[in-house]
C-alpha positions in Angstrom: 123.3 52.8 101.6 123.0 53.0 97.7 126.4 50.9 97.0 126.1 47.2 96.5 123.0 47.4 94.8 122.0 44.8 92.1 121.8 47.0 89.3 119.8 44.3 87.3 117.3 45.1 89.7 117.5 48.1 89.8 117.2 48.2 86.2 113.8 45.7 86.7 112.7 48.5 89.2 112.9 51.5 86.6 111.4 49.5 83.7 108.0 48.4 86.0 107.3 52.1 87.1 107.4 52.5 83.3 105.3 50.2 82.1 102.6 50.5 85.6 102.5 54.4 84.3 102.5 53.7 80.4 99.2 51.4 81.2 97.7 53.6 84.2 97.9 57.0 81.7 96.6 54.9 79.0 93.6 54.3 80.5 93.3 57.5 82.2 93.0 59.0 78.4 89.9 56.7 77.8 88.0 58.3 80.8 87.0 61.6 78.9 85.7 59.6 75.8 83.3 57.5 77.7 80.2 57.4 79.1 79.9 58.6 82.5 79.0 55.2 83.4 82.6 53.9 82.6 84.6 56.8 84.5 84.6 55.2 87.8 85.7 51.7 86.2 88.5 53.4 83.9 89.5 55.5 86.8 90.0 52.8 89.1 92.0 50.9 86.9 94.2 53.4 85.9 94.5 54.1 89.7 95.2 50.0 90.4 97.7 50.0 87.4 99.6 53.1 88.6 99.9 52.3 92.4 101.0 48.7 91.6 103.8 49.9 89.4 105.0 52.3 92.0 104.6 49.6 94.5 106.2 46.7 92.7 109.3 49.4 91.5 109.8 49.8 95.4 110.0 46.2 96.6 111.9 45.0 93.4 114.2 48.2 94.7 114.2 46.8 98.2 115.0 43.7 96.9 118.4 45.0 95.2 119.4 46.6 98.5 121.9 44.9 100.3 120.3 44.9 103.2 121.6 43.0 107.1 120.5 39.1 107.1 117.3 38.0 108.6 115.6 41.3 108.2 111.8 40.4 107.4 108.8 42.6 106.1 105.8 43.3 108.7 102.5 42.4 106.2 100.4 45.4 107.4 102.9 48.3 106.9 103.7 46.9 103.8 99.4 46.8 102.3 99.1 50.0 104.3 101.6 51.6 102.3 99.9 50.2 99.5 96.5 51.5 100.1 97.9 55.1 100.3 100.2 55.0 96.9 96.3 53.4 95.6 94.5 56.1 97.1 96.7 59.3 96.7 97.1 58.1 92.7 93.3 57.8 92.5 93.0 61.7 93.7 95.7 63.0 91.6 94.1 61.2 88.2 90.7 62.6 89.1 91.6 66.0 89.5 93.2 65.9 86.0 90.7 63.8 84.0 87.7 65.5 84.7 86.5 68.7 83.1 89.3 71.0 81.7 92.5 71.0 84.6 93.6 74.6 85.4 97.4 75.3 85.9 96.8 75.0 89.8 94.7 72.2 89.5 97.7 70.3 87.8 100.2 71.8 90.5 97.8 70.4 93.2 97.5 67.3 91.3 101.3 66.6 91.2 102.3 67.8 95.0 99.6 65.3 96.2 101.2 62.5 93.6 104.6 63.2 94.6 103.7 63.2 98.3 101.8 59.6 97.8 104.6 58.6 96.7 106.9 59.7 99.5 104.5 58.8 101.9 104.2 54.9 100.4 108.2 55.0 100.5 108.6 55.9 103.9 105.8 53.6 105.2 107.2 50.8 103.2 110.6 51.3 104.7 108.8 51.3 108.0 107.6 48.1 107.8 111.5 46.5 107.5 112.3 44.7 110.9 115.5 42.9 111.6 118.3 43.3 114.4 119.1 46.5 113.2 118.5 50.6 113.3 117.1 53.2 110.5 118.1 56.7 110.1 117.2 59.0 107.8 119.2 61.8 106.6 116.6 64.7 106.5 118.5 66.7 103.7 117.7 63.4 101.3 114.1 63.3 102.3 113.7 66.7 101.4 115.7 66.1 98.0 113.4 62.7 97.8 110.5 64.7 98.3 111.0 67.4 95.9 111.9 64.9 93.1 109.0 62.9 93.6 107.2 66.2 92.9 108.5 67.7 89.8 108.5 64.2 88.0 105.3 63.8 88.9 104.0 67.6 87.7 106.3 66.3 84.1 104.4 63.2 84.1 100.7 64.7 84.6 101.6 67.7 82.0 103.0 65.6 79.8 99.5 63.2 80.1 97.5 66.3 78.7 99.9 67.3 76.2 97.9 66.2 73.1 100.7 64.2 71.1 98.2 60.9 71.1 100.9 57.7 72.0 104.0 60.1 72.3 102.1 61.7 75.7 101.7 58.2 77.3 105.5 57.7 76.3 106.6 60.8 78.3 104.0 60.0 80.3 105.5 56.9 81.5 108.8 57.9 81.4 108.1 60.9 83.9 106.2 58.5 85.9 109.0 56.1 86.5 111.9 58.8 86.7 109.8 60.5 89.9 109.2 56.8 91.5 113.0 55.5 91.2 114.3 58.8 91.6 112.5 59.4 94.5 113.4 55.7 96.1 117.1 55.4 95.1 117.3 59.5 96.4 115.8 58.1 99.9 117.7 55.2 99.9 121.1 57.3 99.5 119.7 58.5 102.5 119.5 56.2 104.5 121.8 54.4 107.3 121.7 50.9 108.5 123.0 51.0 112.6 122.9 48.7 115.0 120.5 48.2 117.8 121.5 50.4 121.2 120.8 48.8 124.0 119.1 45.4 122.9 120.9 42.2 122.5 117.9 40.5 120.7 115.4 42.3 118.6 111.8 40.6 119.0 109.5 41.2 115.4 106.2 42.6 116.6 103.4 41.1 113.6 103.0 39.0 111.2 106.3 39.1 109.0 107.2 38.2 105.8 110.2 36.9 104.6 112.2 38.5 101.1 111.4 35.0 99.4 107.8 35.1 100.2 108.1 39.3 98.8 109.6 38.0 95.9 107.5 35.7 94.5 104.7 38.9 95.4 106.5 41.2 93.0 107.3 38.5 90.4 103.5 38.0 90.2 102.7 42.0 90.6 105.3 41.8 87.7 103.2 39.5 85.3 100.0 41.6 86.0 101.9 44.8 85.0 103.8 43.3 81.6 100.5 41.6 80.5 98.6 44.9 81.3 101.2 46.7 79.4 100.9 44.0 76.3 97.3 44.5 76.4 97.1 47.7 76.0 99.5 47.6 72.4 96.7 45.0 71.1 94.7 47.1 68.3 91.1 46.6 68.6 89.7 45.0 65.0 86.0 45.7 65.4 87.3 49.8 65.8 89.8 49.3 62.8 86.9 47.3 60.8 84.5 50.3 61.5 86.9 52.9 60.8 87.6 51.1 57.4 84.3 51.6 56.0 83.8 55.0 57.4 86.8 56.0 55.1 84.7 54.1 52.1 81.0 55.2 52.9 81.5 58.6 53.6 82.8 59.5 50.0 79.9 57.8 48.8 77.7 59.9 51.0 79.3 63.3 49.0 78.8 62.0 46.2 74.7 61.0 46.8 74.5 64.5 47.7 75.3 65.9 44.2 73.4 63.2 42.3 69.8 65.3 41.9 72.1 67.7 39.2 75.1 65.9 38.2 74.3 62.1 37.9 78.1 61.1 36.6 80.1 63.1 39.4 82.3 61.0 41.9 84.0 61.2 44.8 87.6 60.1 45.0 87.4 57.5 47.6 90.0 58.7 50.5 92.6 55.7 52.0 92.3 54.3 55.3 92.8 56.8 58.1 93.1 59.6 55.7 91.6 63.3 56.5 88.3 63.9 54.1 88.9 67.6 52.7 85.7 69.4 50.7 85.9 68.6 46.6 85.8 72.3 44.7 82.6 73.0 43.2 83.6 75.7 40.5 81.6 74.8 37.2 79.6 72.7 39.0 76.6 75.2 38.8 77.1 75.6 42.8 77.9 79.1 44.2 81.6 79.3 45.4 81.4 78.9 49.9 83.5 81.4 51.4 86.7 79.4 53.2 85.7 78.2 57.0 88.1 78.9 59.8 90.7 76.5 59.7 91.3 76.3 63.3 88.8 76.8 66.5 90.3 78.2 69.7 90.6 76.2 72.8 91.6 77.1 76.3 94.5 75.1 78.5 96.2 75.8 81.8 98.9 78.1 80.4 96.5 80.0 77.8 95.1 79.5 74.7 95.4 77.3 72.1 94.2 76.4 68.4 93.0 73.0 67.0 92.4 72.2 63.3 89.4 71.7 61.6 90.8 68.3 60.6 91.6 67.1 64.0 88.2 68.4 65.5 85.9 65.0 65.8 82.8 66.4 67.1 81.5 69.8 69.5 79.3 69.6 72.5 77.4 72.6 74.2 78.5 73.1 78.1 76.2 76.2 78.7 77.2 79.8 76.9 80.7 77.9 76.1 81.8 74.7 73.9 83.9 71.7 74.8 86.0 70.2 71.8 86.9 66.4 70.9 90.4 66.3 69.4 89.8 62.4 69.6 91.9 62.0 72.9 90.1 64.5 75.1 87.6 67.3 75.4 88.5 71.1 75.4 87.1 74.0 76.3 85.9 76.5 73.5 85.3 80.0 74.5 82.8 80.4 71.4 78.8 79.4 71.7 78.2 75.8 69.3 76.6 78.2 66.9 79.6 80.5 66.5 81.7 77.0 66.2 78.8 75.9 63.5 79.2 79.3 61.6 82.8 78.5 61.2 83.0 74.8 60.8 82.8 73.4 56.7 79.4 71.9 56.2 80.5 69.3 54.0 82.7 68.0 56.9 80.6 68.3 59.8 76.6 68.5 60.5 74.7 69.0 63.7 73.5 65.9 64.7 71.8 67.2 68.1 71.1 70.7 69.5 74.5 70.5 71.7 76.2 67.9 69.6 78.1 68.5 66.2 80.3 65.9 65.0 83.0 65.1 62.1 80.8 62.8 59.7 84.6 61.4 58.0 85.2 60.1 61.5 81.9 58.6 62.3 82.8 54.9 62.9 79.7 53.9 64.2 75.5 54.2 64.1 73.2 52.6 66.1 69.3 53.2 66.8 69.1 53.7 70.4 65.5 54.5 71.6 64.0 57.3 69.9 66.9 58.4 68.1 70.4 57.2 67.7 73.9 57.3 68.9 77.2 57.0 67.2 80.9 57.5 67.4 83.8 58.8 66.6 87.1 57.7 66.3 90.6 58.8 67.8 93.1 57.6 70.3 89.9 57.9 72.8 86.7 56.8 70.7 83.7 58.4 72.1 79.7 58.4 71.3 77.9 61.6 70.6 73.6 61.2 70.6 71.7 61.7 67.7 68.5 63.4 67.7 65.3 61.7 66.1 64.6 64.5 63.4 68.4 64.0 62.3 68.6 60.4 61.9 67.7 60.5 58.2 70.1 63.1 57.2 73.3 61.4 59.1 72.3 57.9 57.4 72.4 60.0 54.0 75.5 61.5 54.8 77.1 58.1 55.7 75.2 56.5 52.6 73.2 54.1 54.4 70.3 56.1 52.4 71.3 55.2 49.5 71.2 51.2 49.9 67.8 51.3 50.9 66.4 52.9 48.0 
């Protein structure tokens, strides 16, 4: 059943599961650094995003099959199948973007995707009518199956890999190899026969015809390609703040010294540059022992380190830790006071009882009821609370002090 397709649209097909999973994972990344109050929005757009692209990459595959004349698509099959891809995405992205996913939390994750999937493919194909006969060979929808699978455990491990826009690449590129590998697999499978033992075939349901699905997926196609577009647009207000984050926060270093040496500077960093302490020797300040360069942080295969430099701020979770990276929180076996025993002073500061934070990637202060809030940039900028009795010291360390003196 595979030969004669149009291999421009089957090319069309391939590119749209892309791009549906390049914007999906994208906004899936935002969920851990937002508040809670924007998990169910992000989610359910990153859920939309992905189940349009696998359903589009279908219909444009369906599209490129030579298929008998007259055959017709019966509308509720087709949304049903729909509703499940929309559904059984919506699972598998909760299970991974919430909390820290285990190794059988992933598996789970990926047999459910890949099974959504399958299921939407089947459905789909279910809802064809015409005067003909499906079969299915059930070595192919095994093989289907089991593609649909492992491409879709590639694409979720490859979403919590931590390689900032390369993971949404692979991401993406998983995503579409397990959607058009599982359709073009099932359609190798299956067999166009004629009708036994009817002369006329009678549609039962409202129908559809392939001009009326086209224009569909051209307009599915739009929403995906100016998702996609969207989501390249840097924002300017986050690029503006992160600007003079880079230029106030040497100014705050230097404030700090000022009470013994008047004259002493700091070297102003460039944009999107890592702050590093100034040596103090000769400076009449004792010599600091070297912090830890690294904090350890648990995954689903075992434990990894981060660097102090890519560390944006530290939140208590009970007698344990959970570290920013700037795309997503980690779990830290250590207690926040054995992280703030390790972690430079000159870099970071305790800005609340549970919340530490990177004060050369503070992009933002804002007074916020009794105390404050602010954030931190990264891939996925999130906002960390600021406790009353702090306030004065993080507008000192940020130099916002200094200009009202």
């Amino acid at each position: 059943m595979f030969e004669g397709h149009d291999p421009y649209l089957v090319a069309l097909s391939v590119v749209i599961a892309i791009l549906g999973g390049y914007t999906g994972f994208g906004l899936a990344a935002r969920i851990r650094g937002t508040p809670d109050a924007s998990h169910r929005l992000l989610l359910a757009g990153a859920a939309g995003f992905l189940a349009v692209g696998i359903w589009t990459m279908h219909f444009v595959g369906m599209l490129a099959a030579p298929l008998p004349a007259g055959t017709v698509y019966l509308v509720l099959p087709t949304i049903v199948s729909f509703l499940i891809c929309a559904l059984v995405v919506g699972i598998s992205l909760f299970f991974v973007s919430v909390g820290e996913p285990s190794l059988m939390r992933v598996i789970s994750s990926a047999v459910l995707l890949g099974l959504g999937i399958a299921s939407m493919h089947y459905v789909g194909m279910h809802g064809l009518s015409g005067g003909f006969a499906m079969e299915h060979d059930a070595t192919m929808v095994v093989l289907s199956v089991a593609i649909a699978i492992a491409a879709a455990y590639g694409g979720l491990r490859a979403f919590l890999a931590r390689q900032g826009g390369v993971q949404l690449v692979l991401s993406a590129v998983a995503f579409g190899v397990a959607v058009s590998g599982m359709h073009y697999t099932a359609m190798l499978g299956m067999h166009i026969a004629p009708p036994s033992g009817e002369s006329h075939h009678h549609i039962e349901g409202l129908a559809a015809s392939p001009q009326i699905l086209s224009l569909v997926v051209a307009l599915l196609c739009f929403v995906i390609a100016a998702g996609f577009l969207l989501s390249l647009v840097p924002d300017p207000r986050r690029k503006a703040l992160a600007l003079s984050a880079d230029r106030t926060a040497p100014v705050a270093e230097t404030a700090s010294l000022e009470a013994d040496v008047p004259s002493i500077e700091a070297p102003v960093a460039p944009a999107g540059a890592r702050m590093r302490p100034t040596p103090l020797g000769g400076l009449g300040q004792p010599p600091r022992a070297a912090p830890a360069p690294r904090l350890p942080v648990e995954g689903a295969d075992g434990t990894h380190f981060i660097d102090s430099a890519d560390i944006r701020s530290v939140r208590a979770d009970a007698h344990y830790t959970k570290v920013h990276d700037g795309t997503r929180e980690r779990m830290c076996p250590w207690s926040i006071s054995e992280a703030e025993a390790q972690l430079d002073p000159g870099l970071f500061l305790r800005v609340h009882r549970s919340h530490i934070v990177a004060i050369p990637h503070v992009t933002f202060v804002r007074k916020e009821g009794d105390g404050a809030v602010i954030e931190l940039d990264g891939p996925s900028p999130h906002r960390v609370p600021v406790s009353r009795a702090k306030i004065a010291e993080v507008k000192a360390r940020l130099g916002l002090a200094r200009r009202h003196a």
